[in-house]
C-alpha positions in Angstrom: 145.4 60.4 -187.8 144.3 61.9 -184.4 142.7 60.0 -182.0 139.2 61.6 -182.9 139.6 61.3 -186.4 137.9 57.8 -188.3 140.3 56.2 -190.3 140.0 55.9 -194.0 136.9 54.6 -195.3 138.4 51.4 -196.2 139.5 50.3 -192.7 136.6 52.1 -191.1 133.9 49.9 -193.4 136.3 46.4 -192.5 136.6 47.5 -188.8 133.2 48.1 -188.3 132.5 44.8 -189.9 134.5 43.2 -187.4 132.6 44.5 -184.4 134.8 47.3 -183.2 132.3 48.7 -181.0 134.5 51.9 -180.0 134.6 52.7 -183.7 131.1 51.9 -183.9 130.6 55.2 -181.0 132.6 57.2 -182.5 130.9 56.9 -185.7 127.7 57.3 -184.3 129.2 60.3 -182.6 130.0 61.5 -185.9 127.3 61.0 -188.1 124.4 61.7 -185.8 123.6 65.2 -186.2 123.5 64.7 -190.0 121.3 61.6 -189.5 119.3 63.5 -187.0 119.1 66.4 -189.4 117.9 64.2 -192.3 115.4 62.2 -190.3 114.0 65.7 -188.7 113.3 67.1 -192.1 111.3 64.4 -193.7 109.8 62.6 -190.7 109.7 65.8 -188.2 110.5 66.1 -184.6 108.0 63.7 -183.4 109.5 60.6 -184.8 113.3 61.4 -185.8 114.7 59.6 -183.3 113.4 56.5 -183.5 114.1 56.9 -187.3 117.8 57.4 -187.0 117.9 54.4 -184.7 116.2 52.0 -187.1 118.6 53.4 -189.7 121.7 52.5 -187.4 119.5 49.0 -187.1 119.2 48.4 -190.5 122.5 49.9 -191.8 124.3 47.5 -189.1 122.1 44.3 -190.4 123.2 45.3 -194.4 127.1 46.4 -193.4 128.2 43.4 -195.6 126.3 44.5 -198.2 127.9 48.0 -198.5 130.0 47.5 -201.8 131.8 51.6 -201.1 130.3 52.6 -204.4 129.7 56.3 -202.5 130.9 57.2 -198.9 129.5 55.5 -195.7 127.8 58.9 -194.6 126.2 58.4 -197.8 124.9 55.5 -197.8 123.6 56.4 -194.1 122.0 59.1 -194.9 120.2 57.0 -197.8 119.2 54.5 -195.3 117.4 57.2 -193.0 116.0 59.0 -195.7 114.7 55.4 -197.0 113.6 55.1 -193.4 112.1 58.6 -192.5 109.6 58.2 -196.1 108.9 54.7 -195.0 107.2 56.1 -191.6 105.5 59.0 -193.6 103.7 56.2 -195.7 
């Protein structure tokens, strides 16, 4: 693994339960445009931002929850989609 790369999903999911804020940035760093992307598509420009960071919010708050039935980019993408609706109603 290369300094860049995240570890396995396993460690990265345990790790960022643990508090590892430097993982926690470079996860962020990774998943962000494809939040962003998400968020932009349903919500618009307007409020995308602010709906990726209540994902990151939210998705931080239910961590412990996340039982890796489908990837962590998954289930964060799922969370600002949830999200993105949620500020349309």
């Amino acid at each position: 693994m290369t300094e860049n790369e995240l570890p396995p999903e396993s460690e990265l999911v345990e790790r960022l339960r643990k508090n590892d804020v430097q993982l926690f940035e470079r996860v962020v760093k990774e998943y962000h445009s494809a939040m962003y992307s998400v968020a932009y598509a349903i919500a618009g420009h307007a409020i995308a931002d602010e709906v990726v960071q209540e994902a990151w919010i939210s998705a931080i708050k239910a961590l412990d929850k996340f039982e890796g039935r489908s990837a962590l980019k998954s289930w964060l993408i799922r969370i600002v989609a949830n999200e993105a609706k949620t500020r349309l109603r």
